[in-house]
C-alpha positions in Angstrom: 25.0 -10.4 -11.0 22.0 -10.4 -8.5 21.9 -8.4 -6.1 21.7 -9.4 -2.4 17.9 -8.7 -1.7 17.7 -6.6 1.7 16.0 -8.6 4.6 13.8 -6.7 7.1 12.1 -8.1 10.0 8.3 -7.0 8.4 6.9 -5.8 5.4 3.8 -4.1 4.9 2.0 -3.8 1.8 -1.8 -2.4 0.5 -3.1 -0.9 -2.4 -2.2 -3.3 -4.9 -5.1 -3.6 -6.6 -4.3 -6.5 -8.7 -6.9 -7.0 -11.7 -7.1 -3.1 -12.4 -5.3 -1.5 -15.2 -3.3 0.7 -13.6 -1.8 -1.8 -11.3 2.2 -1.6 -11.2 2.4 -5.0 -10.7 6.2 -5.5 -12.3 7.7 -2.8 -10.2 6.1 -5.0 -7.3 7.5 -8.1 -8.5 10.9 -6.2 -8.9 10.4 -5.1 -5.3 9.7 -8.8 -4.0 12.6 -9.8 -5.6 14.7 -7.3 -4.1 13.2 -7.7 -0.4 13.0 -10.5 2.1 10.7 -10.3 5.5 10.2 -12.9 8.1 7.1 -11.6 7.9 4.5 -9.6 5.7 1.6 -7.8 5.9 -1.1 -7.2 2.9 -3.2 -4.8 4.0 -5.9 -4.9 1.9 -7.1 -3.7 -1.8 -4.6 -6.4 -2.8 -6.9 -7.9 -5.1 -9.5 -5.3 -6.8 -12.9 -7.2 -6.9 -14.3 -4.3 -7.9 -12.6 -3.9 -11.0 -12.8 -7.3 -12.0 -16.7 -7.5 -12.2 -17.0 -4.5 -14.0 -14.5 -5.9 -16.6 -12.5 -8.9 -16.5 -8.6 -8.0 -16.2 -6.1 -10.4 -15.3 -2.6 -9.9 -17.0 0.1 -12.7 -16.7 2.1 -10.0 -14.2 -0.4 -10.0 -12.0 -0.3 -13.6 -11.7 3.7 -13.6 -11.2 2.7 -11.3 -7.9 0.3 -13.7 -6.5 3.0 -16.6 -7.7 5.6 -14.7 -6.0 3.9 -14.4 -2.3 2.9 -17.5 -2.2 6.9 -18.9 -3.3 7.7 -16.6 -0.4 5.1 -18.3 2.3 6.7 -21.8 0.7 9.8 -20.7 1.4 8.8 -19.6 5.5 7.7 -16.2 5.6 4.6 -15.5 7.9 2.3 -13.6 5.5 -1.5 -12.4 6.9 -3.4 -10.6 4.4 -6.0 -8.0 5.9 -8.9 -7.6 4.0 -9.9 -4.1 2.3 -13.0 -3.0 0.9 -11.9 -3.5 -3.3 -11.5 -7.2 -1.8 -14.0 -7.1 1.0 -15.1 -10.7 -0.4 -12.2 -12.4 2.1 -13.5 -11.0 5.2 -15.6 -14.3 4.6 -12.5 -16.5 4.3 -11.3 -14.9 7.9 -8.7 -17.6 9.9 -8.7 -19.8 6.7 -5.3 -20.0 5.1 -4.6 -20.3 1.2 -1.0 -21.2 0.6 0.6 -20.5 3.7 -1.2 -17.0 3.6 -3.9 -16.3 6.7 -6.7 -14.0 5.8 -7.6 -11.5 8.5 -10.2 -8.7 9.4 -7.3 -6.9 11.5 -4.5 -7.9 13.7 -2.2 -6.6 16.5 2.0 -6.8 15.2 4.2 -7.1 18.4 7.4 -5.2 17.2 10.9 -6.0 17.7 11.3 -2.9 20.1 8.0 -4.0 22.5 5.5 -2.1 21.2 2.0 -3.0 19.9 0.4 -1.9 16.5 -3.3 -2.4 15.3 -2.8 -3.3 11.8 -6.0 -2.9 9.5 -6.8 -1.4 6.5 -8.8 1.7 7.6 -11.9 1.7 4.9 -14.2 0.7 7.5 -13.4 4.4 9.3 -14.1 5.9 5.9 -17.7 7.7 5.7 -18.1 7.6 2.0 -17.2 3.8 1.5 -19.5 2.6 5.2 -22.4 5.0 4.1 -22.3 5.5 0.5 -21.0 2.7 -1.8 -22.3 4.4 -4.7 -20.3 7.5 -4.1 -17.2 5.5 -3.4 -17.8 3.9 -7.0 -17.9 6.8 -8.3 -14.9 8.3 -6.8 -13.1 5.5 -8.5 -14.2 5.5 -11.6 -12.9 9.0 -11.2 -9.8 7.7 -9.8 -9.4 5.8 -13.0 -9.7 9.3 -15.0 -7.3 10.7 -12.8 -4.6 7.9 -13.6 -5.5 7.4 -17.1 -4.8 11.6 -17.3 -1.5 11.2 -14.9 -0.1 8.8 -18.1 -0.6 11.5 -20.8 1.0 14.2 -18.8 3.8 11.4 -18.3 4.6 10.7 -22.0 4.7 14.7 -22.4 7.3 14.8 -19.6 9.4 12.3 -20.8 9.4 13.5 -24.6 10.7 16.6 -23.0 13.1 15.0 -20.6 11.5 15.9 -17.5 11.1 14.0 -15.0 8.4 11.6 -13.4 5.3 13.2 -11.8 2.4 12.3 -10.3 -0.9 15.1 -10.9 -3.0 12.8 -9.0 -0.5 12.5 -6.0 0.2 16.4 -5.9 -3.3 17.1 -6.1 -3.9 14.6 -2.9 -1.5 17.1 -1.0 -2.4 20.5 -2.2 -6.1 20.2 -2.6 -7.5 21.2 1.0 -10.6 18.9 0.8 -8.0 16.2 0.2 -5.8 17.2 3.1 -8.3 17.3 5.5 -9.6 14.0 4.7 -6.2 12.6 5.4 -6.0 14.6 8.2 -9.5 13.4 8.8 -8.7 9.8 8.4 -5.6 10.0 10.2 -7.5 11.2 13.2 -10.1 8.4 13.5 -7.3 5.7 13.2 -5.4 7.0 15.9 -8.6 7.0 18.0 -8.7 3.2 17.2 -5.9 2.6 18.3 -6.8 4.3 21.2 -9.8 2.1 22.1 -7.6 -1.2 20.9 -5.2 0.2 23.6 -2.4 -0.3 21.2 0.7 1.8 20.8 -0.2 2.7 17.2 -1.9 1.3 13.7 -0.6 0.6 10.6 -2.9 1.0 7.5 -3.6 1.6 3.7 -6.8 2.8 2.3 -5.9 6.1 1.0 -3.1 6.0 -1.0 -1.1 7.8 0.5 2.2 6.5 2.7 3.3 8.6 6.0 4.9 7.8 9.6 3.7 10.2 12.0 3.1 10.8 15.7 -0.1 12.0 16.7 -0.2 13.0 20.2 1.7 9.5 21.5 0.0 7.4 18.6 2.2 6.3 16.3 0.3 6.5 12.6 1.7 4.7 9.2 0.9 4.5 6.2 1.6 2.1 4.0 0.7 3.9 0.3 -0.3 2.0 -2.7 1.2 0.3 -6.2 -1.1 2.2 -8.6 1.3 5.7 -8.3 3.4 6.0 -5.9 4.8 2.4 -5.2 5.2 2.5 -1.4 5.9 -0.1 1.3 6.2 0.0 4.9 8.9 -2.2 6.5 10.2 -2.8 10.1 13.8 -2.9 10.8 15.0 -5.9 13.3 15.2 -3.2 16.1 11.9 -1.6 15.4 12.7 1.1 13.6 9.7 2.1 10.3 10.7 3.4 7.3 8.6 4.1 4.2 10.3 2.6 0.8 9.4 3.7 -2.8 9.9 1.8 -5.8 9.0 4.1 -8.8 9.4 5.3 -11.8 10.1 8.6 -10.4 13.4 6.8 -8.5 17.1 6.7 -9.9 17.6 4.2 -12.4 20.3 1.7 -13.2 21.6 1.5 -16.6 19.5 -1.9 -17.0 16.3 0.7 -16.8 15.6 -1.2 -13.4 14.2 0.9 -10.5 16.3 1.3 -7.5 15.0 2.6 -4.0 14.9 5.0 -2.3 13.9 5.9 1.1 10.7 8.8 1.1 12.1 12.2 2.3 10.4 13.0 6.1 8.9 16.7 4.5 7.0 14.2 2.0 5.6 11.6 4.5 5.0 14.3 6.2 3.5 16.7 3.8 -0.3 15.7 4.9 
């Protein structure tokens, strides 16, 4: 028997990067099945164009997302999907709607609770991806490395009976160049949400999810679907919470994910 799905009052989703291999586009479709919102938020890389002209893949999960928001939108959620820089191609198509979905540079989410929140995808505060595109190509081809490396160590674990773990994600957090460009990028959202004269921004772009307050700015996160399976959603009295949906969570006898809510010492790790 079917589960309930849980309904929230927003959802927020980036990083999806539908086309590239390591997608986890059936623990998203699980997730969507799982979770309702009057409204949703893709907030960019949802699509990777960069991927696909390198190399044309398109597997039929991937479809069943795309399938799966837009049954959503029929069905009257609000869905606005913020361009990123893997599908920077939209930020032509801004104000244009495709299936009941609205395609947007950035917007401003009124929460339940009154407040205001900037909602964009961050890459163009990044330095390496404004300044150097050939750099940030290169950082993901060695992104790809990293994943494809993150697999092997995972068949090892599990032929041993460990459990799931991420090198690529404990690397973001205990490498110090890494922290302090999350630190770094953390900083210069907060700042535009400063000059947007918001009460806080919501973003993706680096993978990796958090809530925080920075000096009266609330900052969030919303993670990705190539490791860590993360989603941001909004509570109906304004209360955020970060939601993963990995392999790394419990597991029902069916071999089916279940949630779990990430710990504050882990959003908070950065």
């Amino acid at each position: 028997m079917t589960a309930t799905p849980r309904t929230f009052r927003t959802l927020f989703l980036s990083d999806v990067h539908l086309g590239s291999k390591p997608a986890k586009a059936e623990f998203l479709i699980d997730f969507l099945r799982h979770h309702e919102a009057e409204k949703i938020y893709l907030v960019g890389d949802i699509v990777d164009g960069w991927r696909l002209k390198r190399s044309w893949h398109w597997p039929q999960a991937h479809n069943d997302v795309v399938q799966k928001l837009l049954r959503k939108a029929r069905k009257g959620a609000r869905i606005v999907y913020i361009a990123g820089n893997h599908d920077e191609f939209l930020r032509g198509f801004q104000g244009v709607h495709f299936g009941g979905i609205v395609v947007a540079d950035r917007a401003v989410h009124d929460t339940a609770d009154g407040r205001r929140m900037l909602v964009i995808h961050g890459d163009q505060f990044d330095p390496v991806v404004h300044n150097a595109r050939w750099l940030a190509y290169l950082g993901d081809k060695a992104y790809d490395a990293a994943i494809v490396a993150n697999r092997a160590v995972a068949r090892v674990r599990r032929a041993l009976g460990l459990p799931y773990w991420s090198f690529s994600a404990w690397a973001k957090v205990r490498v110090k160049k890494a922290v302090n460009f999350i630190g770094a990028f953390r900083d210069v959202l907060v700042q535009e949400a400063r000059r947007a004269d918001v009460d806080g921004v919501i973003c993706g772009h680096i993978h990796h999810a958090e809530i925080e307050d920075v000096r009266g700015v609330s900052y969030m996160n919303t993670g990705d679907w190539v490791e860590s399976c993360t989603a941001l959603v909004e509570h109906f009295d304004g209360r955020f919470e970060i939601l993963t949906w990995t392999a790394g969570a419990a597991v029902t006898g069916a071999g089916r994910p279940v949630p779990v809510t990430l710990p504050p010492e882990i959003v908070r790790a950065a």
